[in-house]
N, C-alpha and C positions, 0 to 999 in steps of 0.2 A: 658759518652757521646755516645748516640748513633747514630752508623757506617750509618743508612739512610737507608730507604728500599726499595724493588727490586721490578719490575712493571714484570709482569709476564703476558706474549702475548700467549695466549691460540688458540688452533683448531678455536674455539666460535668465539674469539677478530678478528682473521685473515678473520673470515668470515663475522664480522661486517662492519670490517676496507674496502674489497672488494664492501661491496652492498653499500658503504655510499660513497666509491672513484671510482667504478666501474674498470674494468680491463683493459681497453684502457688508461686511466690515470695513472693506476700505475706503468703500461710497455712503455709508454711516460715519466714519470717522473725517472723511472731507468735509461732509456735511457740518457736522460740529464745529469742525474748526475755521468752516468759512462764518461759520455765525457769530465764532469769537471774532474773529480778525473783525467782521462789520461793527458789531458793538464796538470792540475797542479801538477801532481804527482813530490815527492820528497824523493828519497829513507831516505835521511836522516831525514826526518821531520814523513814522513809514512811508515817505516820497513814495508814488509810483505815477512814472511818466508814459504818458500816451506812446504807444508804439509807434512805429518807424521804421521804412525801408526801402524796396526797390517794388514797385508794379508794373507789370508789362503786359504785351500782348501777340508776343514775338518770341519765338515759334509759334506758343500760345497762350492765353491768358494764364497769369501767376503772378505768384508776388513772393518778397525774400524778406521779413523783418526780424525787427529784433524788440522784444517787451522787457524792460527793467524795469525792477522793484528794490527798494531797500530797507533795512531794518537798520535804523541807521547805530552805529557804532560798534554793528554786529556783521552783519553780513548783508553782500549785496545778490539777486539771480536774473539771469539775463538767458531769457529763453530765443532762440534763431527756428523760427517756426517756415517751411515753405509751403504756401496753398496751391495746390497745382490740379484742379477738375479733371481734368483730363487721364490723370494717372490711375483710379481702378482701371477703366476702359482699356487704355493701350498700355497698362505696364504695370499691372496685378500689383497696385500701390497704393497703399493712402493719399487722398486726396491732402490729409496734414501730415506732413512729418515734420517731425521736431527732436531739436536737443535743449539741455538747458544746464545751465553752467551756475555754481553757486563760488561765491568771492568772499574770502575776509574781508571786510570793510576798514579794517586796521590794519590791513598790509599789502592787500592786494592779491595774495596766495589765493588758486582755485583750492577750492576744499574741495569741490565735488564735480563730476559730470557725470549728467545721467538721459536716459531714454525721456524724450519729452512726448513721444506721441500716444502712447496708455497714457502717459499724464493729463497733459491736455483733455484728451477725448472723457477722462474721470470727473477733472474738475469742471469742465465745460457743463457736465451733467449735473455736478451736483452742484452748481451756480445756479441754473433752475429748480433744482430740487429747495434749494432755500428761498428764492424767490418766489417758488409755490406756495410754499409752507406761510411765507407771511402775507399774500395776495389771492392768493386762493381757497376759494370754500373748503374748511376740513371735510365735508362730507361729500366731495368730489368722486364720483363714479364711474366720468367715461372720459377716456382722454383721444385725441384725435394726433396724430403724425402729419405733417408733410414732407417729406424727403423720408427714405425710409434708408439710406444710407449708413454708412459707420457712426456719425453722430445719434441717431435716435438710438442704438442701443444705447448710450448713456444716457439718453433722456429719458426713454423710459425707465430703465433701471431706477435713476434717481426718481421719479413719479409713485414708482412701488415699492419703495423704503419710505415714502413719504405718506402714501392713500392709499386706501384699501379700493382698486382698480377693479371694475369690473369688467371692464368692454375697452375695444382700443380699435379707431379707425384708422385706417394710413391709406396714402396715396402717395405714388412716386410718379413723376415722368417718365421713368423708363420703366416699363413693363416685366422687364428681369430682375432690375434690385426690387419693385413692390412684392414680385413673385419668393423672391430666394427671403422676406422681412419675415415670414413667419416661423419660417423653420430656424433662423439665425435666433428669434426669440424664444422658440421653444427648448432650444441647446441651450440658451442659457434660464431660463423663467418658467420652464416645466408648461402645460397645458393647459394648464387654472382657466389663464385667460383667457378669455373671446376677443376674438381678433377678427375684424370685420375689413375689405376693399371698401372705400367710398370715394364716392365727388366730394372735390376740394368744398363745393359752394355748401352742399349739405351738411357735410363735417361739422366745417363753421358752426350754422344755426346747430348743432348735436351735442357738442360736447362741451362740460364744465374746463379742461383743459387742453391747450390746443399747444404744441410745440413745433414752428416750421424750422427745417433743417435744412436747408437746400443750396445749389450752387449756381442759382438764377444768376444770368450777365447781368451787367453794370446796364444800366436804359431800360430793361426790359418791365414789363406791365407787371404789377403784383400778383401774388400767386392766384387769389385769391378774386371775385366781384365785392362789392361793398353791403356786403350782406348783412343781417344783424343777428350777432351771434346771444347765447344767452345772457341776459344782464349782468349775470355772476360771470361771464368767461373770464378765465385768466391764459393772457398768452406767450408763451416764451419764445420771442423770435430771436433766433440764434444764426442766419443766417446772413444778415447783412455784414458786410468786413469789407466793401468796396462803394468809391464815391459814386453816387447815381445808381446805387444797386436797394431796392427795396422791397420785403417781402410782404409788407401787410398796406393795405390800401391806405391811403392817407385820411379819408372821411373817417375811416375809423379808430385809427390815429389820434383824431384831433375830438375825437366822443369817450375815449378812455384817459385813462392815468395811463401817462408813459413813465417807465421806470429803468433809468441809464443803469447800466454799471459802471461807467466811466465817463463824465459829462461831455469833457471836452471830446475824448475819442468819438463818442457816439453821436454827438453835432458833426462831428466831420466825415462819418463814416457809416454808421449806425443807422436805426428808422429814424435817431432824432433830426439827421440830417435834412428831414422835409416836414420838420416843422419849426414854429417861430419858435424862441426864447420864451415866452409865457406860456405856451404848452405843452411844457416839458414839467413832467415832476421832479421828485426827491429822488434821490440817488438809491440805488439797493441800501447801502451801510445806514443812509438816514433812514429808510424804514425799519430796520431790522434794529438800528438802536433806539428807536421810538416807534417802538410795536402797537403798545396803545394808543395813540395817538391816529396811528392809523388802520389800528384792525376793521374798522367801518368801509376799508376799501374793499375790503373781501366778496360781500355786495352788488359790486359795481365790477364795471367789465375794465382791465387793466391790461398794462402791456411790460413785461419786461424786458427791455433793450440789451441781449447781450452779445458785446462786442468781444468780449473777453479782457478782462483785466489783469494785468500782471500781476495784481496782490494774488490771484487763485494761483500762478504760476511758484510763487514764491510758498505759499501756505502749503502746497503740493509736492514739494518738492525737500519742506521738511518732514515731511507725513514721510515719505518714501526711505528719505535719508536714514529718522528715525527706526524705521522696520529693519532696514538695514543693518543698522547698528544692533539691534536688538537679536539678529536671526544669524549675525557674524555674516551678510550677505554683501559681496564687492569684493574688486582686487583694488588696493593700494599702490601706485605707483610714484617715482619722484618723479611728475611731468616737465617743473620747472629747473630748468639749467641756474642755480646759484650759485655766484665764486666764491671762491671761500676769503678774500677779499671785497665785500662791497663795493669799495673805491675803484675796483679794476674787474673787467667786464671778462679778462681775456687770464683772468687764474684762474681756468676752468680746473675741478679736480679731475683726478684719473680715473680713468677707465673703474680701474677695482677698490679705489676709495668710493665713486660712486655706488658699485654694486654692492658696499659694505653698508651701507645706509640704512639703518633700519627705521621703515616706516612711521611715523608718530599717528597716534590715537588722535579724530576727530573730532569736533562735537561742534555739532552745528543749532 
């Protein structure tokens, strides 16, 4: 009997799947449906386990993990993400690339593999974009960058599907990606916006939202002086993913609501990592399902900690699937060698019984 075969989401498929849904829609429709998954999130029904893998620093700094999530009795996705800084500079490459593999959870069969670095670099954004939405002033006007790298285009994006954006400060470390940020954003966000160079310290005290993106080493001093930003700032630091690595000072830290996406992950890796257990807030999913509760944060100056969670991996990855399916985009292939014996590993079929297989329909 055979296992069923794996619909396989290519570079190609990602870039059909974008010109046929367009990228305002798809960074709307992650949006949504990371605000379902938060409300109805249920550790018990949807496990998702801190990530895990290999960190080094040899040849040179990087790391090799893996993030799973499951939807239990449904399917499992197991994204293999590698961070490697070094890679635009010496080898015209994402600093993230990624795949991500989706699993029966009753059998074990991959259903899917697909391109996880659009993915990522989507929901990463519209992780902030929702965490703005319930911690930030709606009436937000000036949002600040720091790293103006491949992650701010989806932060901003998500920022302007979210606020009506007037102004945008950024600052990079290197002098060519801050140089090359505006034109990246005008190919895709047209010229509306005003888009300002600034010091990091000024920015700070400027803007109603502040998103740092950056690939500061592990020890090194925060991006930032301990400056006081406006009362209302909400800020999406997106850049910490390594132990002793931190982007916003700690005084200030410990004057805002810090707001994990994943507790344990971000005690151990995250800005929560340099602060105690009592101040540390609610989780993103707890604010987003007790909205009222805490809309008086909005106010107040806050921080949301994201490390990146595998539930966005897993939410993302049926978003795509879905489009997929919808637009007849993928090639289906039989990945997994099944005997036509269970009991016997070694009654492989032949050659042209295999090529006879016809594909089965997925539905993820």
């Amino acid at each position: 009997m055979s296992a069923g075969s794996t619909r396989i989401i290519t570079a190609r498929d990602i870039s059909r799947i974008v010109a046929s849904v367009g990228l305002d829609a798809l960074m709307d429709d992650m949006i949504a449906r990371l605000i379902t998954a938060c409300e109805e999130h249920d550790p018990e029904t949807m496990p998702v386990r801190e990530r895990d893998g290999f960190h080094y620093t040899e040849p040179e700094i990087g790391l090799m993990e893996w993030m799973p999530a499951m939807r239990l009795g449904q399917h499992t996705t197991l994204k293999m993400v590698g961070y490697h800084p070094e890679n635009p500079a010496r080898r015209q490459l994402p600093t993230i690339i990624a795949t991500i593999g989706a699993y029966d959870a009753v059998t074990g069969h991959m259903i899917a593999l697909t391109d996880g670095t659009f993915a990522t670099a989507l929901r990463t954004g519209a992780a902030s974009g929702v965490a703005s939405r319930y911690l930030a002033r709606p009436d937000s006007r000036v949002m600040g960058i720091i790293g103006c790298g491949a992650q701010a285009i989806t932060q901003l994006h998500a920022m302007l599907r979210c606020f009506d954006l007037e102004q945008v400060l950024y600052y990079d470390a290197d002098p060519a990606t801050a140089a090359s940020f505006p034109q990246r954003v005008e190919s895709h966000f047209g010229k509306a916006l005003e888009l300002r160079p600034a010091a990091v310290d000024l920015m700070v005290q400027s803007v109603d939202i502040l998103c740092t993106s950056t690939s500061l080493p592990p020890g090194e001093p925060p991006l930032f002086n301990d400056v006081e930003p406006r009362p209302w700032c909400h800020i999406n630091a997106v850049g910490s993913d390594f132990r002793g690595k931190n982007e916003i000072p700690k005084g200030l830290l410990e004057r805002a609501l810090v707001v994990p996406d994943h507790l344990e992950q971000c005690r151990r890796e995250g800005e929560c990592q340099h602060l105690p257990p009592e101040k540390i807030g609610p989780s993103l999913p707890e604010i987003v399902a007790n909205a009222e509760q805490y809309q008086n944060a909005r106010e107040g100056l806050t921080v949301f900690d994201s490390t990146g969670w595998a539930l966005e991996d897993h939410i993302v990855v049926e978003m795509l699937l879905e489009y997929a399916e919808r637009l007849g985009i993928g090639t289906e292939v039989q990945l997994e060698l099944v005997p036509d014996d269970p009991l016997d590993p070694y009654d492989i079929p032949s050659a042209d019984a295999a090529d006879a297989v016809d594909p089965r329909r997925m539905d993820i």
